[in-house]
C-alpha positions as CSV (number, residue, x, y, z in Angstrom):
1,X,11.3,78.0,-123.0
2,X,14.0,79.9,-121.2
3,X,16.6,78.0,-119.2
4,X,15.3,79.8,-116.1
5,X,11.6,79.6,-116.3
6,X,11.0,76.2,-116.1
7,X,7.6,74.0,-115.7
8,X,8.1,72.5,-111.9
9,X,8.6,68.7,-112.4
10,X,8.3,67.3,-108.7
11,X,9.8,64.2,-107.6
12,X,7.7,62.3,-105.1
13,X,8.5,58.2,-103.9
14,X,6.1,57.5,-101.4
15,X,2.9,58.7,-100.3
16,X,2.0,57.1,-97.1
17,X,3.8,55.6,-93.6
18,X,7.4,53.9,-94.0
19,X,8.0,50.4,-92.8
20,X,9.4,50.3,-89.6
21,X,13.1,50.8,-89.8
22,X,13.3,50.9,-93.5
23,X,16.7,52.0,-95.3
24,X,14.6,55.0,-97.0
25,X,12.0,55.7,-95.0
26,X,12.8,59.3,-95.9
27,X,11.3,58.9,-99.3
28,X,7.6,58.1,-98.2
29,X,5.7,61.7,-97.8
30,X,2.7,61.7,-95.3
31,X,-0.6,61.9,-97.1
32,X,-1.7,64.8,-94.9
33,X,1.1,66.6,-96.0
34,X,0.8,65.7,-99.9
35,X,-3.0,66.5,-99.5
36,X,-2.2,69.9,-98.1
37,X,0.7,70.6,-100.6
38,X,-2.2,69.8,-103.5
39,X,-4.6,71.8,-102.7
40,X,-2.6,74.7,-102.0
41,X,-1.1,74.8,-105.6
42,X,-5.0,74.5,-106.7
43,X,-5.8,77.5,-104.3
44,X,-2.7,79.6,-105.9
45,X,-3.6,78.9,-109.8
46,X,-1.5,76.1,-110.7
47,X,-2.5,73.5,-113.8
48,X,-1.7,69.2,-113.1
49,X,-0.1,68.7,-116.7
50,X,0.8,65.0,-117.7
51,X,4.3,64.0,-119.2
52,X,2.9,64.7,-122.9
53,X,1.9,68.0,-122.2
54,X,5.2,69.1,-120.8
55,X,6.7,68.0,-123.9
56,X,4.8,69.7,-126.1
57,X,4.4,72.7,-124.0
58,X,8.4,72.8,-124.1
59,X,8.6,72.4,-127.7
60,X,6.1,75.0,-128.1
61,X,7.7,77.3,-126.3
62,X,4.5,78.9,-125.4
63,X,3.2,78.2,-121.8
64,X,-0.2,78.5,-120.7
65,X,-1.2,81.8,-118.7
66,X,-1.7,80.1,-115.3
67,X,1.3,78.2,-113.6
68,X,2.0,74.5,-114.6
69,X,3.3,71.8,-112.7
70,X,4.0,68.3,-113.2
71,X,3.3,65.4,-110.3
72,X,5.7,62.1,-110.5
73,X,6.2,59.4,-108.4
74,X,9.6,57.0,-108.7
75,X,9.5,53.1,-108.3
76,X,5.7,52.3,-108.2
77,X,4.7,51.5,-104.7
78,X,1.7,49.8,-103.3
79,X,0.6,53.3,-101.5
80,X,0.9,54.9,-104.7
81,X,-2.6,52.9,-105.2
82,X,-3.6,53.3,-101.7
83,X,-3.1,56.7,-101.0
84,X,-1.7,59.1,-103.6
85,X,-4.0,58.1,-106.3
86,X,-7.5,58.6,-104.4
87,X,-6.3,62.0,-103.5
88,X,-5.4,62.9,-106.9
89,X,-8.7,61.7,-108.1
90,X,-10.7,63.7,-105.6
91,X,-8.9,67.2,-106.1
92,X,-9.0,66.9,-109.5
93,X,-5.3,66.6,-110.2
94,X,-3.1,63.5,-111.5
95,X,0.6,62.5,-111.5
96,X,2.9,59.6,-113.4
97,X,4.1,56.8,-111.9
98,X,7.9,55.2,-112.3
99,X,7.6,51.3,-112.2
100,X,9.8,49.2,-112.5
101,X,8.5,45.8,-114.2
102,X,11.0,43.4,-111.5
103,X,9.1,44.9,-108.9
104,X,5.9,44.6,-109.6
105,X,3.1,42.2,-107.2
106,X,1.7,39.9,-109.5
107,X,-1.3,40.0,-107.8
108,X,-4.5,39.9,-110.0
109,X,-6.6,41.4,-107.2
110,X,-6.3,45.1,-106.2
111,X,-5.9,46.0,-103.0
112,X,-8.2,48.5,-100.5
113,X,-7.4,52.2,-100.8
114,X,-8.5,55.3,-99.6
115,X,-11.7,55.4,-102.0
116,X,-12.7,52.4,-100.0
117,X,-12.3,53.9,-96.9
118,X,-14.5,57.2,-98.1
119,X,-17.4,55.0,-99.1
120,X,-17.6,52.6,-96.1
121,X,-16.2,49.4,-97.7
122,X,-12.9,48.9,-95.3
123,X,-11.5,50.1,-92.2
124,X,-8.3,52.0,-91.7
125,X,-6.7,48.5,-90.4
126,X,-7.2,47.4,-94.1
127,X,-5.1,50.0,-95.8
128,X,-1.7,48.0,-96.0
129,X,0.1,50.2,-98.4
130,X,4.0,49.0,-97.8
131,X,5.1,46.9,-101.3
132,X,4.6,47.3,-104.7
133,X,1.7,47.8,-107.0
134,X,0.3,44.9,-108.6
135,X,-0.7,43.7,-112.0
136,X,-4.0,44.7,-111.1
137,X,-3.7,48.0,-109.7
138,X,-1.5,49.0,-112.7
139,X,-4.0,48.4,-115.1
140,X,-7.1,50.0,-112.6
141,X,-4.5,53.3,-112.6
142,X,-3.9,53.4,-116.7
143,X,-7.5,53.0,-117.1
144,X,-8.8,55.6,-114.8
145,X,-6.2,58.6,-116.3
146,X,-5.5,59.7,-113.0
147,X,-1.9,58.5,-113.4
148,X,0.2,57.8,-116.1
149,X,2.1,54.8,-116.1
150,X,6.2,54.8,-117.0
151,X,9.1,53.4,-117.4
152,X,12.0,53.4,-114.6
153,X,13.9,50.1,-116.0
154,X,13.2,46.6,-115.3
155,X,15.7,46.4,-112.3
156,X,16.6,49.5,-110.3
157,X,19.3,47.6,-109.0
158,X,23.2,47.9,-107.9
159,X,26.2,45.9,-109.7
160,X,29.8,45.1,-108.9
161,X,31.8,47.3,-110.8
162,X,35.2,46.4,-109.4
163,X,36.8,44.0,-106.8
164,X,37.9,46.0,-103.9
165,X,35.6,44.4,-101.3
166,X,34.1,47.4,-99.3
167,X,31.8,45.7,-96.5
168,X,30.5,42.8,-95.8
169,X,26.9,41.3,-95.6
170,X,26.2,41.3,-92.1
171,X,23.7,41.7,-89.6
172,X,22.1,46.0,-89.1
173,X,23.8,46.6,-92.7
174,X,21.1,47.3,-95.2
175,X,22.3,46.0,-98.7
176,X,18.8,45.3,-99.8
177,X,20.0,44.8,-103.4
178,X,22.4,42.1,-102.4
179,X,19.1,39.9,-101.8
180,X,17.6,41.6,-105.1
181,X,20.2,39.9,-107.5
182,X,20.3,36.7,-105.8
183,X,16.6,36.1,-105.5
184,X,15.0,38.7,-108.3
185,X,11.5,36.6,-108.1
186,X,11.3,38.3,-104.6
187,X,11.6,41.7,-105.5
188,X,8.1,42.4,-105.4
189,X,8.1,41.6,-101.7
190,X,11.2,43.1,-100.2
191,X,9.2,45.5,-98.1
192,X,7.2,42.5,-96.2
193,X,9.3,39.7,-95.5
194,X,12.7,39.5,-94.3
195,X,15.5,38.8,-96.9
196,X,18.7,39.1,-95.1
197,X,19.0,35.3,-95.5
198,X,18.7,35.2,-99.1
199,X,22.8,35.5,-99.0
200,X,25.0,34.2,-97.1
201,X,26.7,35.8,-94.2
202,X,29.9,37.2,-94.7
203,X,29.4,37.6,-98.7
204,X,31.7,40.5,-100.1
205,X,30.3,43.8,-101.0
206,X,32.4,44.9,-103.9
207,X,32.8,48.4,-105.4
208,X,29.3,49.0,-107.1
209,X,27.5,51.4,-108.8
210,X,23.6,51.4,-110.1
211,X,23.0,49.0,-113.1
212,X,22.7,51.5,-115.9
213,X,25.8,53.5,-115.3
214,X,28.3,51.2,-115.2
215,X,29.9,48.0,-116.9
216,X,29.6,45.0,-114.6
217,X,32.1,43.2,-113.0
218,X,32.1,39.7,-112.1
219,X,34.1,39.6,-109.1
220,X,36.3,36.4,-108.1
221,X,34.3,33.6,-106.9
222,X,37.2,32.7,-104.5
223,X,36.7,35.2,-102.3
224,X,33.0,35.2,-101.9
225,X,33.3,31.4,-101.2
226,X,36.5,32.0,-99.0
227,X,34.9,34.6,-96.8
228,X,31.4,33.0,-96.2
229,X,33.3,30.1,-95.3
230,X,35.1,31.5,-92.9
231,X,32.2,33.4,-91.4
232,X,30.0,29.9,-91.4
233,X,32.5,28.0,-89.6
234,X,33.1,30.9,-86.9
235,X,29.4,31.7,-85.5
236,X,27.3,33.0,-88.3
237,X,26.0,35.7,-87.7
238,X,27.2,36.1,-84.1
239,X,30.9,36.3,-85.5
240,X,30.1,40.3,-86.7
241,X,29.3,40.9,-82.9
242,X,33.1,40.8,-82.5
243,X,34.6,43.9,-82.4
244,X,37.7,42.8,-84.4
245,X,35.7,40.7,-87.1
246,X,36.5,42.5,-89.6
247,X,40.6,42.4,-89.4
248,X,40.3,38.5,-88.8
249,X,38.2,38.2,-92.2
250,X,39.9,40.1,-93.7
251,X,43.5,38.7,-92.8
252,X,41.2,35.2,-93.9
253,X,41.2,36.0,-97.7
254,X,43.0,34.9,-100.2
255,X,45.4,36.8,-101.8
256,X,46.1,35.0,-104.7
257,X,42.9,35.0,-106.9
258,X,41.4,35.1,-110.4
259,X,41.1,39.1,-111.9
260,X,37.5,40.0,-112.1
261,X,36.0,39.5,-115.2
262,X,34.3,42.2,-117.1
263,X,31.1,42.5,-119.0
264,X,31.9,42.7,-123.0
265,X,30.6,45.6,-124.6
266,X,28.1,43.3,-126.5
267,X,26.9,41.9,-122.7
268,X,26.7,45.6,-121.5
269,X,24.6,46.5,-124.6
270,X,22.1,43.9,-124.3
271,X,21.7,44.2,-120.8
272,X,20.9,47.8,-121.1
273,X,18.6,47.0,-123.7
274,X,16.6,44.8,-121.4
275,X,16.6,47.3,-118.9
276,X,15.3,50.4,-121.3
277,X,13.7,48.5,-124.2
278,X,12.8,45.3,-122.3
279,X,10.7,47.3,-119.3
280,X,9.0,49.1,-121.9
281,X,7.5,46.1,-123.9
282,X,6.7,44.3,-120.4
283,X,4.4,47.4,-119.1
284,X,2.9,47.6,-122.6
285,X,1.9,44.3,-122.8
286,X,0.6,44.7,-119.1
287,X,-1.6,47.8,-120.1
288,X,-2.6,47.0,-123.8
289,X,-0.9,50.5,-124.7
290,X,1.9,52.5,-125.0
291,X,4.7,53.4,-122.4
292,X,6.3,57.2,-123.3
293,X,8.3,58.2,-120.8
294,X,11.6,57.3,-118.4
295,X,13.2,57.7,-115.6
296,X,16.6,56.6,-114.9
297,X,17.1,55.2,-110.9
298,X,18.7,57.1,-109.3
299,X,19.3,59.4,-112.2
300,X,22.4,56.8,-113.2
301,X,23.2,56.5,-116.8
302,X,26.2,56.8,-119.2
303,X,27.3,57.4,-122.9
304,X,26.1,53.7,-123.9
305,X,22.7,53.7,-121.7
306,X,21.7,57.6,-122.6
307,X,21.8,56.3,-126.2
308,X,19.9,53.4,-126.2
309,X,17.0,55.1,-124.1
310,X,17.5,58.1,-127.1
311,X,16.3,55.1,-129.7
312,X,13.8,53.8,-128.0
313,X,11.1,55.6,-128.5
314,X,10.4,57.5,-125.2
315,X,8.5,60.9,-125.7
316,X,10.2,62.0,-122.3
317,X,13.7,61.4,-120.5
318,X,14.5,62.5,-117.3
319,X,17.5,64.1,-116.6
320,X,20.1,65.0,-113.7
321,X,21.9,67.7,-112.3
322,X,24.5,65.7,-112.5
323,X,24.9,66.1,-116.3
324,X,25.0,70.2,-116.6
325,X,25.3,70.1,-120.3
326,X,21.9,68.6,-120.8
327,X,20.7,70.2,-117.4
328,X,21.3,73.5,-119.6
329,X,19.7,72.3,-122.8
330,X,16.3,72.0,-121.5
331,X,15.1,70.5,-124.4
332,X,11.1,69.4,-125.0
333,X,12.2,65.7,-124.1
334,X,14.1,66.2,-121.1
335,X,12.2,66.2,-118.0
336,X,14.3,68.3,-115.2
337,X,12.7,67.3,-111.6
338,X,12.6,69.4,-108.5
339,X,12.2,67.7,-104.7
340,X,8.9,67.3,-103.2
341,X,8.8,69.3,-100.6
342,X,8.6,67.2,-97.8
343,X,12.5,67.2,-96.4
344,X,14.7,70.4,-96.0
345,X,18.6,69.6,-96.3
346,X,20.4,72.0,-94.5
347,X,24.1,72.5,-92.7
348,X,22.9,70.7,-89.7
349,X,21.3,67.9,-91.7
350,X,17.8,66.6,-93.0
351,X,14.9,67.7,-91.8
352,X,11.5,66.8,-92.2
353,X,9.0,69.4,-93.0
354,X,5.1,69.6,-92.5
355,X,4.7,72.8,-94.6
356,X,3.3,72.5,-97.7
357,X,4.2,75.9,-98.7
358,X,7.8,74.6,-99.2
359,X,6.8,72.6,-102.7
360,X,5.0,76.1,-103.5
361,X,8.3,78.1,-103.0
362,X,10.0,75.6,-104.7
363,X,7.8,75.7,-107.8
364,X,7.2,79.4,-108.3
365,X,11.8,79.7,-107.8
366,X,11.5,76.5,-110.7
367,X,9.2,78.6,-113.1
368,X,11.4,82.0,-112.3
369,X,7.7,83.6,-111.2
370,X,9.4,84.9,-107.8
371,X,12.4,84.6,-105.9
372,X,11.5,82.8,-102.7
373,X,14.9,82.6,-101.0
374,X,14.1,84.9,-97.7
375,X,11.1,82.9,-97.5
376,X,12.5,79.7,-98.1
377,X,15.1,80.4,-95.7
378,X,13.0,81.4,-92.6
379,X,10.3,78.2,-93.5
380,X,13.8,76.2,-92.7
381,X,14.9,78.5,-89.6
382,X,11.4,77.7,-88.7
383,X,11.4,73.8,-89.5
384,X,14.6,73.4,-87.5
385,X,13.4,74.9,-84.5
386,X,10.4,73.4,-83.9
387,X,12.5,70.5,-84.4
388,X,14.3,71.1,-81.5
389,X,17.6,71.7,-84.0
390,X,18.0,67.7,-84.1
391,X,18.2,66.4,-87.7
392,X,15.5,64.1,-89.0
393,X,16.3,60.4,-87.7
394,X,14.5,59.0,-91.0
């Protein structure tokens, strides 16, 4: 298929209402909204194709006569189950779903969602949809074909990849993945309890980067415990309400410590392995069947990573925009995704969006069926003044 008639991949997260005060609220689309934006690419011809489709549509080269599009969903949350899937089931459409096997509930029991609500078994009170899907849920969503179930690693997390320190864990600063590595049997449960505490005030934020794109680095211990010592014995967490806390820690470190130390090449490769290879086997021994396509967090990956997720089997990979050359390839295994619709990103910032015809414009601009830009342009003129010209707080 032709670089610039694409089938529209789109990437959703959430489908649902954001935990109060959450670091990416912005991700969670309301169901209204995602409803709205379903049935108007029904109304306007479009097909629901699953990952395998695509792929062999693309290596085909021969597209159907109506317009395609492909549903996803990244990182496998609870409302997924609630929400997203009932709709899907009841319009007749159907999506995949991103999980990542560190996060999932182990919960044997699944939850209330919105078929529930529809046929008189639960109130609206009962839909809690902020976490993760459980072991239950999973299998209820592979067996009901509504959505397919992938791979998006095992830990979607961040890594030290150097030792300049570049914050601090302190009170207001959302490092949820500090609390991730230190306490990974909590994952599942990041979005309902409170895990500032799992580290210790004061610990060093080092230069990072997202766990398949870099080699790790195993910062000095020395400084962690010298700085959380020094934030212990000088008020906790009150000592951040300081306003020159961060000079006096700093000027608190030691200067003379151990050079990080460095994952080996073999480390790097086995821990990538666990990530690609390992998540794969864990969801198919969760589902009884196989797992066929990825997703890379936060589209991360590198020379090392990109090869071991080549080998291991995955029908699909998806791809950034990031990496032009293979952006440009378009080949039947790369799966190029498209934004959901739901936030416009503009000069004056982000702005949230309740028109579904935006994911429509997007699409038909994806599959080169029309060139929406005057369109597109006055829905944002639009957005942003009914928004009063303040960017979205979320």
């Amino acid at each position: 298929m032709s670089n610039k008639r694409r089938i529209p991949v789109t990437m959703y997260h959430g489908i649902g209402t954001p935990p109060r005060g959450w670091l990416w609220r912005h991700l969670i689309t309301p169901p209204e909204l995602f409803e709205k934006q379903i049935k108007l690419l029904q109304n306007t011809g479009y097909d629901f194709l699953g990952l395998d489709e695509y792929r062999d549509i693309k290596a085909s080269g021969q597209a159907g006569r109506k317009p395609q599009v492909v549903l996803t969903f990244d990182d496998g949350y609870l409302d997924n189950w609630v929400f997203a899937y009932p709709l899907l089931k009841k319009l007749g459409a159907r999506g995949t779903i991103y999980v990542n096997p560190d996060f999932i509930d182990p919960g044997e029991k699944a939850r209330p969602n919105l078929e529930d609500y529809w046929e008189g078994r639960c109130g609206p009170a009962d839909l809690q949809s902020h976490g993760f899907l459980n072991r239950a849920e999973l299998r209820a969503l592979h067996a009901a074909g509504v959505m397919t179930i992938a791979s998006h690693s095992n830990t979607h997390t961040w890594y030290p990849c150097g030792q300049e320190i570049v914050d601090f864990h302190r009170p207001g600063l959302d490092t949820p993945w500090l609390a991730w590595n230190a306490r990974p049997d909590r994952k599942p449960f990041y979005l309902t309890e409170d895990q500032s505490g799992f580290v210790p005030w004061g610990t060093p934020i080092f230069t990072n980067g997202r766990a398949l794109g870099i080699r790790r680095c195993f910062p000095s211990a020395e400084l962690t415990e010298a700085a959380v010592a020094y934030v212990r014995e000088h008020g906790g967490a009150y000592f951040f309400a300081k306003p020159d806390w961060r000079t006096r820690l700093e000027a608190a470190l030691p200067t003379d410590t151990p050079e990080p130390v460095l994952e080996t090449p073999e480390q790097q490769e086995s821990r990538f392995r666990e990530e690609i290879i390992g998540s794969k086997e864990a969801l198919e021994t969760l589902l009884g069947d196989s797992v066929d396509h990825f997703c890379w967090p936060g589209g991360a990956y590198c020379k090392k990573s990109w090869k071991i997720a080549e080998s291991a089997g995955y029908r699909t990979l998806c791809i950034t925009r990031r990496d032009p050359r293979r952006w440009q390839e378009d080949r039947p295994e790369y799966v190029l995704r498209i934004g959901s619709g739901d936030l416009l990103f503009t000069p004056r910032g982000r702005f949230r969006t309740n028109d579904p015809r935006i994911l429509y414009l997007l699409c038909e601009q994806e599959r080169g069926a029309a060139d929406p830009r005057w369109e597109m342009r006055l829905r944002k003129l639009l957005t942003m003044v009914k928004a009063g010209f303040h960017p979205d707080g979320a």
